[in-house]
VOGU-3710 file (C-alpha; in Angstrom, 3 decimals, decimal comma):
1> xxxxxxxxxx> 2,496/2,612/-36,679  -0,194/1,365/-33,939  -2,278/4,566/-32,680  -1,591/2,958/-28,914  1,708/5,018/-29,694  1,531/7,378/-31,881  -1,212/9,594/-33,980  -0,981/11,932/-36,684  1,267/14,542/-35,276  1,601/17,869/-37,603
11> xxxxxxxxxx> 4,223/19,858/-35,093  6,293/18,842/-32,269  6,940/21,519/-29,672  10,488/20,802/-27,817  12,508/23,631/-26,438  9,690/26,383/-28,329  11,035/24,841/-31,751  8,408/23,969/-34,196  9,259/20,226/-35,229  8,239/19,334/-39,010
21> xxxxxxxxxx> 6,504/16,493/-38,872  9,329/15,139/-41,933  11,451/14,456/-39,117  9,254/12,665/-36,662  8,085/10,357/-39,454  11,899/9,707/-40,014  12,476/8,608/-36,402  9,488/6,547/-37,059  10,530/4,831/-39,734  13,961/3,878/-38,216
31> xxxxxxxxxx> 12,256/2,531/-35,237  9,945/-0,059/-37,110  12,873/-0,764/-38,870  14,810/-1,821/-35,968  11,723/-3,240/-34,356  11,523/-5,318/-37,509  15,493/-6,580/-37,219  15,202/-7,186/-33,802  12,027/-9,322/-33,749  13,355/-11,654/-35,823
41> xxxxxxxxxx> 16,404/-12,397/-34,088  14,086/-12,792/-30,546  11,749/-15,734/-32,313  15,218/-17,024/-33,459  16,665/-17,402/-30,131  13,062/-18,163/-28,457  13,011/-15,508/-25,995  11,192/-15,429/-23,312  11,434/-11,875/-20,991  12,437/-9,023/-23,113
51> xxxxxxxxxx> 13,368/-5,296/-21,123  13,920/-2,529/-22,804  15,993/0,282/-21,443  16,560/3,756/-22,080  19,322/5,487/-24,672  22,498/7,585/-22,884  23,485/10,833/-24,500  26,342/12,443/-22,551  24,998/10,652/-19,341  21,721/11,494/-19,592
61> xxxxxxxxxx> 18,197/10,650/-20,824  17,023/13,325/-23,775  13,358/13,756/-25,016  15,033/12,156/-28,049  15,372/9,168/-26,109  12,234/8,903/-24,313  10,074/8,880/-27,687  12,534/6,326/-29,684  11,992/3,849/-26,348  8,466/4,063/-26,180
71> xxxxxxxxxx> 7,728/3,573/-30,458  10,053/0,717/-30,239  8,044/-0,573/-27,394  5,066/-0,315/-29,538  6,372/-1,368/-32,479  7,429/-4,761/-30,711  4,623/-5,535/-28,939  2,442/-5,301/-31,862  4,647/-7,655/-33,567  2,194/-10,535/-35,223
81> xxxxxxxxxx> 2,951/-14,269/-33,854  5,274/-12,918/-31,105  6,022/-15,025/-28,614  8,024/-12,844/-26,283  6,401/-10,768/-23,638  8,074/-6,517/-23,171  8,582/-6,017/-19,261  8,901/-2,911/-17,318  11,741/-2,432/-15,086  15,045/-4,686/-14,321
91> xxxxxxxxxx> 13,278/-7,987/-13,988  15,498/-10,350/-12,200  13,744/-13,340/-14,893  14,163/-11,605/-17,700  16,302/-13,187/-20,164  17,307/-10,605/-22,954  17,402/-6,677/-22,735  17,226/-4,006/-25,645  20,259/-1,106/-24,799  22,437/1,209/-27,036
101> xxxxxxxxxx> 23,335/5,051/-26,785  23,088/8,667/-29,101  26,296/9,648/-30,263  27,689/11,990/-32,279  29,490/12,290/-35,325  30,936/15,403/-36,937  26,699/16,139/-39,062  25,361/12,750/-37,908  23,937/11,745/-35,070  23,792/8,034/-34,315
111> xxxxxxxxxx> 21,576/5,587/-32,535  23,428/2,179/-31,245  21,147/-0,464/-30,463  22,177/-3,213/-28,554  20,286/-6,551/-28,451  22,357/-8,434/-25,136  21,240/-11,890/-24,167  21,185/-11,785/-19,919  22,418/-15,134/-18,977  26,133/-14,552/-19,968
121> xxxxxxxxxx> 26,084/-10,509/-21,028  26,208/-11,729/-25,164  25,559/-9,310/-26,945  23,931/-11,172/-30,153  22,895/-7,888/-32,201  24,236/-4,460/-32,957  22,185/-2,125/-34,929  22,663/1,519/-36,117  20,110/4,441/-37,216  21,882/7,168/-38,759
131> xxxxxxxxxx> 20,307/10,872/-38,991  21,372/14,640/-40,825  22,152/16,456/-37,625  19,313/19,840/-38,328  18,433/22,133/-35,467  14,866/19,846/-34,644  17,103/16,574/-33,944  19,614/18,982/-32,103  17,265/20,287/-29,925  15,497/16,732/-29,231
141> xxxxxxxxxx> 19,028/15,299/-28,096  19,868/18,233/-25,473  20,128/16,545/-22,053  16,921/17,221/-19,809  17,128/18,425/-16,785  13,515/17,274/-15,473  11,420/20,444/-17,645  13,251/20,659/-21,281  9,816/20,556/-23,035  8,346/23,374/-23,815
151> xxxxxxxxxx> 4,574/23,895/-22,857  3,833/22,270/-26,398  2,515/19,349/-27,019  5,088/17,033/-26,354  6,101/13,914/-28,083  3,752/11,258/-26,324  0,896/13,391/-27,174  -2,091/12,143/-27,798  -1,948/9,694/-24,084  -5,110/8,878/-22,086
161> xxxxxxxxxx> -6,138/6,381/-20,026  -6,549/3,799/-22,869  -3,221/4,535/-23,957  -0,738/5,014/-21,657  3,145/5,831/-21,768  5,113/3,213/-20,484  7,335/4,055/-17,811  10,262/1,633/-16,720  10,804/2,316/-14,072  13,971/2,377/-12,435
171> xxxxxxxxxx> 15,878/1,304/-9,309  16,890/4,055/-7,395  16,213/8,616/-7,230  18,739/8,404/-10,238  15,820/6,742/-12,415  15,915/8,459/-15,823  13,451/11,450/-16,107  11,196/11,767/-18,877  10,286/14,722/-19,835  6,733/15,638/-20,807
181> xxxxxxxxxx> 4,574/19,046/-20,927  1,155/20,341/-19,840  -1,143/22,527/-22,564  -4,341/23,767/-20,497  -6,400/21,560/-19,381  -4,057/18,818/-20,213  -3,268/15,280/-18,147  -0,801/13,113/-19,124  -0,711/9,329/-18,237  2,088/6,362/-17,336
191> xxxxxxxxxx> 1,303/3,179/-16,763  4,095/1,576/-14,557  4,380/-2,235/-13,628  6,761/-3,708/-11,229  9,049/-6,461/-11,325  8,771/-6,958/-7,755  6,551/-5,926/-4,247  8,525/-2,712/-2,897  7,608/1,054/-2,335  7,020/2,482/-5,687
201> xxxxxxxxxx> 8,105/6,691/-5,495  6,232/8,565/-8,276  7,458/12,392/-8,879  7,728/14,916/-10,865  10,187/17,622/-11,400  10,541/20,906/-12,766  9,428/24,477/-12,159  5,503/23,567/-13,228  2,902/23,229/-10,424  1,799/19,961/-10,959
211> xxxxxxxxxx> -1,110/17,559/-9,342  -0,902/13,711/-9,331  -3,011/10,721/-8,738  -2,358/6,840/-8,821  -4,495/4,101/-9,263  -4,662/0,681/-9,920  -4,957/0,402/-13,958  -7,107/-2,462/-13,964  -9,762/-1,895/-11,545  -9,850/1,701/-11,990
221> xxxxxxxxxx> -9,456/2,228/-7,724  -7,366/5,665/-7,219  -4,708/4,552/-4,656  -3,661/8,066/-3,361  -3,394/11,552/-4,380  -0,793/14,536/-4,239  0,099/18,177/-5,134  3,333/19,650/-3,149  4,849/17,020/-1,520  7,716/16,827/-3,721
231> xxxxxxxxxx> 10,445/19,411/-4,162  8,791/23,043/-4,635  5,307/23,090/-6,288  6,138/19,242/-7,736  4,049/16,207/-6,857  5,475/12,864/-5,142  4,003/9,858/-4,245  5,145/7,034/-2,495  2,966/3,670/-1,626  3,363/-0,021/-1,324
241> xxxxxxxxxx> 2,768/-1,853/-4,382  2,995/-5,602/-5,614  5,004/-7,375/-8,556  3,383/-7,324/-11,865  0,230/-5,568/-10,979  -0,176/-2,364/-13,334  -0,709/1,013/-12,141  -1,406/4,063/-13,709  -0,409/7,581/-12,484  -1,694/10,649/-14,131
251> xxxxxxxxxx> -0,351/14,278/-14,211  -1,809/17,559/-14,577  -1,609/21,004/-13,646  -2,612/22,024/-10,286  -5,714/23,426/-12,202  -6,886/23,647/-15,956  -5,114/26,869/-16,228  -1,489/25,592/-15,890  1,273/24,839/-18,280  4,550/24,114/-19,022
261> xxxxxxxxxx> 7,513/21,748/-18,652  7,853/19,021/-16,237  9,924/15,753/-15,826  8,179/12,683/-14,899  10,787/9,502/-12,523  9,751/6,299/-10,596  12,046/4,181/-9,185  11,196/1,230/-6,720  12,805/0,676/-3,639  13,186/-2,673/-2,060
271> xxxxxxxxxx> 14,022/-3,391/1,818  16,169/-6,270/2,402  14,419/-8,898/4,860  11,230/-6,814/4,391  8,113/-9,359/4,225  5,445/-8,941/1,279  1,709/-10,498/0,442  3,826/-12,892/-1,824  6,671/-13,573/0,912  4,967/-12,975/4,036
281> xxxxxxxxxx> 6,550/-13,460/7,659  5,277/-17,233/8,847  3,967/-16,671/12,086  3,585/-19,940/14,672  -0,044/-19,423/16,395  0,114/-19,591/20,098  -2,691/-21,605/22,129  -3,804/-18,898/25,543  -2,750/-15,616/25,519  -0,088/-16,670/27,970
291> xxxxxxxxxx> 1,648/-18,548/25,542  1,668/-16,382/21,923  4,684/-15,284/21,044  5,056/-11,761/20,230  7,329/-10,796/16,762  9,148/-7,218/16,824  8,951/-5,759/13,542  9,596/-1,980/12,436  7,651/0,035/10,420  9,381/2,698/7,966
301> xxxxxxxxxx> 6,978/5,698/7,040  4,533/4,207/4,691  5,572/0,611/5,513  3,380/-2,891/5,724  4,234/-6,046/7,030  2,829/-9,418/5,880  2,302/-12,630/8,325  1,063/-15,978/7,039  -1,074/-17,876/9,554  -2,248/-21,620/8,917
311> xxxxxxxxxx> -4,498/-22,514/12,080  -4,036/-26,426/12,967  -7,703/-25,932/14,376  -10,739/-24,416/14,161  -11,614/-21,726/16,485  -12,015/-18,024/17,211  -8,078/-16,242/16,848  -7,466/-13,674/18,683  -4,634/-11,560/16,546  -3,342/-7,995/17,452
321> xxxxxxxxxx> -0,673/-5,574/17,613  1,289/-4,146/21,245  3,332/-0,806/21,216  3,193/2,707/21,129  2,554/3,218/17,519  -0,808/3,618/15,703  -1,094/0,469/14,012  -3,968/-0,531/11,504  -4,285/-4,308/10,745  -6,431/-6,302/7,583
331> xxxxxxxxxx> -7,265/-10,078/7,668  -7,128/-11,628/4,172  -7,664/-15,569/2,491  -4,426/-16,211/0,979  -6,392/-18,131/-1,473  -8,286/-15,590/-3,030  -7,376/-12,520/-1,832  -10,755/-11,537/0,064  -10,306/-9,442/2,881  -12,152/-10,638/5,766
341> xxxxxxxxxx> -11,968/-8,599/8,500  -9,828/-5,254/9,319  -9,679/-3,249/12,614  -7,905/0,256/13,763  -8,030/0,232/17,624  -9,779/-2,477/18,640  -6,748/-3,583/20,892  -4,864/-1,683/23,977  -4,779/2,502/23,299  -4,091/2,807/19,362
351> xxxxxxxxxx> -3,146/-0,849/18,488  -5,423/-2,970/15,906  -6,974/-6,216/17,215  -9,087/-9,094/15,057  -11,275/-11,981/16,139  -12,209/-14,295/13,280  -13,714/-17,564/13,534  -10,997/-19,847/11,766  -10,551/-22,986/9,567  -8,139/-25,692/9,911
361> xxxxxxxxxx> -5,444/-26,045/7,438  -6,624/-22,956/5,487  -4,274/-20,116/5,223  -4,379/-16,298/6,259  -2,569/-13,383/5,748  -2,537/-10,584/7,795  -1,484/-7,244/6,859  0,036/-4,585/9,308  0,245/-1,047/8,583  0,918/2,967/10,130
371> xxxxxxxxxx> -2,974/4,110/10,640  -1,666/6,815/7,743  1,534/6,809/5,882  2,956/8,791/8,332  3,108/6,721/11,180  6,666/4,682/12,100  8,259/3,218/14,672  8,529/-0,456/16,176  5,572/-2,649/17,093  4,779/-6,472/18,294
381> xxxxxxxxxx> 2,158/-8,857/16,198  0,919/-12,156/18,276  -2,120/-14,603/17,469  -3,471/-17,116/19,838  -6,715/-19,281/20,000  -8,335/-18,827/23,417  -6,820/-21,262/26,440  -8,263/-24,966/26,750  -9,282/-24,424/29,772  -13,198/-23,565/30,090
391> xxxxxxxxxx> -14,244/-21,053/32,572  -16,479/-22,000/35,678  -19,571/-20,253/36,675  -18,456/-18,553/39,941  -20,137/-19,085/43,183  -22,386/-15,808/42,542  -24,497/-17,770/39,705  -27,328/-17,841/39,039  -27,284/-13,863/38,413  -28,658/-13,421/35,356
401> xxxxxxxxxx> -31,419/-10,823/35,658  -32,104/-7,789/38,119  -34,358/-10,296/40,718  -31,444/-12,562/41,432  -28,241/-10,021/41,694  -26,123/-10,824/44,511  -25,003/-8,096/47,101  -21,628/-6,200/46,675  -20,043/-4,549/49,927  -18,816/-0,589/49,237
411> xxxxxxxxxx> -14,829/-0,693/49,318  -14,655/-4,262/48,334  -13,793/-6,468/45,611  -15,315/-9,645/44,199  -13,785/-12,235/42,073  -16,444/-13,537/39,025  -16,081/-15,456/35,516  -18,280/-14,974/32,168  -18,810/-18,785/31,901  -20,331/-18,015/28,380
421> xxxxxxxxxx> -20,252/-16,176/25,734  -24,048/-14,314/26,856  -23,077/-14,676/30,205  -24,384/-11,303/32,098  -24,216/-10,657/35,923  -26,611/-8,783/37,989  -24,954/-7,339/41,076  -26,813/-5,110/43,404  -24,997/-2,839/46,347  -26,263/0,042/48,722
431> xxxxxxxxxx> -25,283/3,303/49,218  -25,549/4,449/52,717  -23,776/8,114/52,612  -23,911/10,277/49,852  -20,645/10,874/47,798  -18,638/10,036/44,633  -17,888/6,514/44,092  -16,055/4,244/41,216  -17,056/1,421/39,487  -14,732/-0,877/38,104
441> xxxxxxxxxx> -14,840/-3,865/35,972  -11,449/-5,522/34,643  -9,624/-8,728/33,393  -8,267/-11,052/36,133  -5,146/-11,023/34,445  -4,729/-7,846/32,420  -6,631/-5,321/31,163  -7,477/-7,330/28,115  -11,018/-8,220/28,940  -13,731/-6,450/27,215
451> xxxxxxxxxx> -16,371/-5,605/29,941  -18,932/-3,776/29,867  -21,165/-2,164/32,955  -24,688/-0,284/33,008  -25,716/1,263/36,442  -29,535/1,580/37,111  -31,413/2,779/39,956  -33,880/1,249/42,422  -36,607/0,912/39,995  -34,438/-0,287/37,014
461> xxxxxxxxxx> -34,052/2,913/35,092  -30,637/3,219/33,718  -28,500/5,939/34,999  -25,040/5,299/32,761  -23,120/2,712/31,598  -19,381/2,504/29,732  -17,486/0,145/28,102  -13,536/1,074/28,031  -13,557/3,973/30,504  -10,912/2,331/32,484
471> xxxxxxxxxx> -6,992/0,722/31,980  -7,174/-1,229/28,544  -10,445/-2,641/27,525  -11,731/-2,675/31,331  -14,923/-0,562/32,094  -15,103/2,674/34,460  -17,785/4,733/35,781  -16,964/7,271/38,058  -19,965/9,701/39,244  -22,095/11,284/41,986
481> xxxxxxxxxx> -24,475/9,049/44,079  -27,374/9,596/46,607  -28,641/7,559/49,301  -30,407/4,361/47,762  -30,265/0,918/46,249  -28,258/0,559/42,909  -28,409/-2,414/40,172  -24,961/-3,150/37,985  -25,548/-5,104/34,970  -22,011/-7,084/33,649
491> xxxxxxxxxx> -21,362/-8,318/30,482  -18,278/-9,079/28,234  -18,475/-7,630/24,855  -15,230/-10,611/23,803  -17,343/-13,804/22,462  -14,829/-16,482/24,255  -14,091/-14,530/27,811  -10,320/-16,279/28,503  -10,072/-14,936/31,781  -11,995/-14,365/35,366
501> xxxxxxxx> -12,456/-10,288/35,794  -12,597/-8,380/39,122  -15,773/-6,217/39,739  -15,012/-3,304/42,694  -17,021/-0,397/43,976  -15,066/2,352/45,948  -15,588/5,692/48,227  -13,898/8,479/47,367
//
């Protein structure tokens, strides 16, 4: 038998019965017998896809179960010149599934296993392992009930990161449970790989206080963390994960002190007409703001959504979110999976906005998510490349340093353009009465434009300055001044301006 699966094991706690180790090494030996018998008959009939699922004894999934599934996973990948590839889950490609269930019968118990080819439900092998029904195979069929291990050493002892249990994991809360326990100082590990993109919910069950983290197997990254969120003192996770990537989630006690029973489930849950990285929502890119098309779209509590964008241009696209929600966005090259560019509330109040200088033909995916996995509610995603009409330099220019700034009347308004990119205005007014007065600097259109204003005094020395103080992205100072002559310095912080803005200075 590999080590990946199983070491040396003297005693077997289950229940607080000592197991002799005569009777694991029997279960042993019937699996890599069956493993053996049903090998043969997958190179005969050249499959593909094999799944393996879990044994049924009185409608549920005993300890005894759990450890004959995962030696016979073992024992069958470790199967020389096999050309077959063990899955996880209920792979819609998979093309032949291991099954069968413990029964009884009057001193024997009996394992059924079933080998069914998927395409038309044939089953094309039966076999049978028979064993002495004693109090240690007794106790190792008794249904679970999420914590029927004893704080022993359970039967997928020794696991670490290097070798994992393998959880399939199933399709909805009623996913089997397997049932594992803690010894101080213990962690136990699953790796789990889905069939599909969906919300992957990782929990555990029992009385036990556990503590769990997830991460993505291959790159070591921890994903997220919990302790109580489940029911009671039990851990649950739930996050977004993708199709045939392998994670890894590890249990332990909330510290090295605890033991005891717990039951380990996954299940993933897939939203129907929900977009992922692989089948992402093709968005049409709008040319002007004017003329971008917003998409509704409604995030569920720990939610993403996934547009494709292929620009017919090059240029700098504008994309961003509208609503009420706290959205977080990320910018990606479909090709190779970079991420580019990612904002949190670079748009209007808590909505995510990107600017990224874009290639023709080449494609982009961008990724919309809650700010934290907690956030849900309905939102808007639009992309546009700037209008094609270029902005004129207004009839204030040239105004581009303190010695050429063009008078401003108190209580009036003036209507000026960034012509460029590093366009910056110089404006000078006077104040004539001492008071509070407002400064305002905003988008022609909306509130969109990204100014920015710095007030300084007669001999240049700056006094304040703001950048989104007012409605939007528009700039706002608001303050206290004396008798005197004032200098405003302009500029837009957005590197292709789309609009005219409005700059106003008024009594209070």
């Amino acid at each position: 038998m590999n080590k990946f699966f199983i070491s040396i094991l003297i005693f077997i706690f289950v229940s607080g019965i000592t197991f002799a180790q005569d009777t694991i090494t029997e279960m042993d030996e019937a699996v890599a017998a069956l493993a053996r018998n049903i090998h043969a008959k997958l190179a005969e009939k050249n499959a593909q896809k094999v799944i393996i699922g879990q044994l049924n004894f009185l409608d549920s999934i005993p300890p005894f179960s759990s450890y004959w599934v995962n030696q016979l996973t073992g024992e069958l990948i470790n199967m020389p010149r096999r050309n077959y590839v063990i899955i996880a889950g209920n792979a819609p490609d998979a093309d032949w599934t291991i099954t069968g269930e413990i029964v009884q019968a009057a001193d024997v118990i009996r394992v059924y296993s079933r080998l069914i080819r998927l395409s038309d439900r044939a089953v094309e092998g039966v076999f049978s392992s028979n064993f002495l029904r004693d109090e240690h195979i007794t106790d190792m069929i008794l249904p679970g009930t999420g914590g029927a291990v004893s704080a022993g050493r359970d039967p997928y002892e020794p696991d670490s990161w290097e070798s994992p249990v393998v959880y399939t994991i199933g399709t909805s809360s009623a996913a089997p449970v397997m049932n594992r326990a803690l010894t101080e100082g213990d962690e136990d590990f699953f790796l789990l790989v889905p069939d599909r993109d969906g919300r992957l919910t990782l929990e555990t069950t029992g009385s036990t206080d556990t503590y769990m983290h997830f991460y993505n197997y291959d790159s070591g990254e921890e994903l997220a963390s919990d302790d109580d969120s489940g029911q009671g003192t039990n851990a649950q996770i739930v996050h977004n994960v993708r199709g045939a990537v392998r994670y890894l989630a590890v249990v332990r006690g909330y510290n090295s002190s605890v033991t005891g029973a717990y039951g380990f489930r996954s299940f993933l849950t897939v939203r129907e007409g929900a977009a992922s990285r692989d089948n992402p929502h093709v968005y049409e890119i709008g040319i002007g703001e004017g003329n971008a098309v917003s998409v509704n779209r409604n995030l569920r509590e720990g939610d993403e959504e996934y547009f494709l964008l292929v620009p017919d241009r090059d240029g700098r696209l504008t994309m961003e979110t509208t609503g009420r929600i706290d959205t977080y966005m990320e910018l990606y090259d479909e090709g190779t999976d970079e991420l580019l560019d990612e904002n949190d509330d670079g748009g209007n109040s808590y909505n995510a906005r990107i600017r990224y200088n874009v290639y023709s033909g080449k494609r982009y995916i961008v990724l919309v998510r809650g700010y934290d996995s907690n956030v849900r509610g309905s939102f808007g995603f639009r992309a546009f490349f700037p209008g094609s009409v270029m902005l004129d330099a207004d009839e204030y220019e040239p105004d581009d340093e303190p010695s050429l700034a063009k008078l401003i009347e108190i209580d009036s308004t003036q209507q000026r353009t960034f012509h460029s990119a590093d366009d910056v205005d110089w404006v000078r007014f006077q104040i004539t009465r001492q008071g509070r007065y407002t400064i305002n600097a905003r988008g022609e259109n909306n509130n969109r434009l990204d100014t920015y204003i710095e007030l300084y005094d007669s001999n240049l020395n700056m006094i304040a300055e703001d950048d989104d103080g007012g409605d939007g992205l528009s700039s706002r100072l608001s303050l206290n001044l004396g008798i005197g002559t004032y200098y405003l310095k302009v500029w837009c912080i957005d590197e292709e301006p789309d609009q005219g803005y409005l700059l106003s200075i008024t009594s209070r």
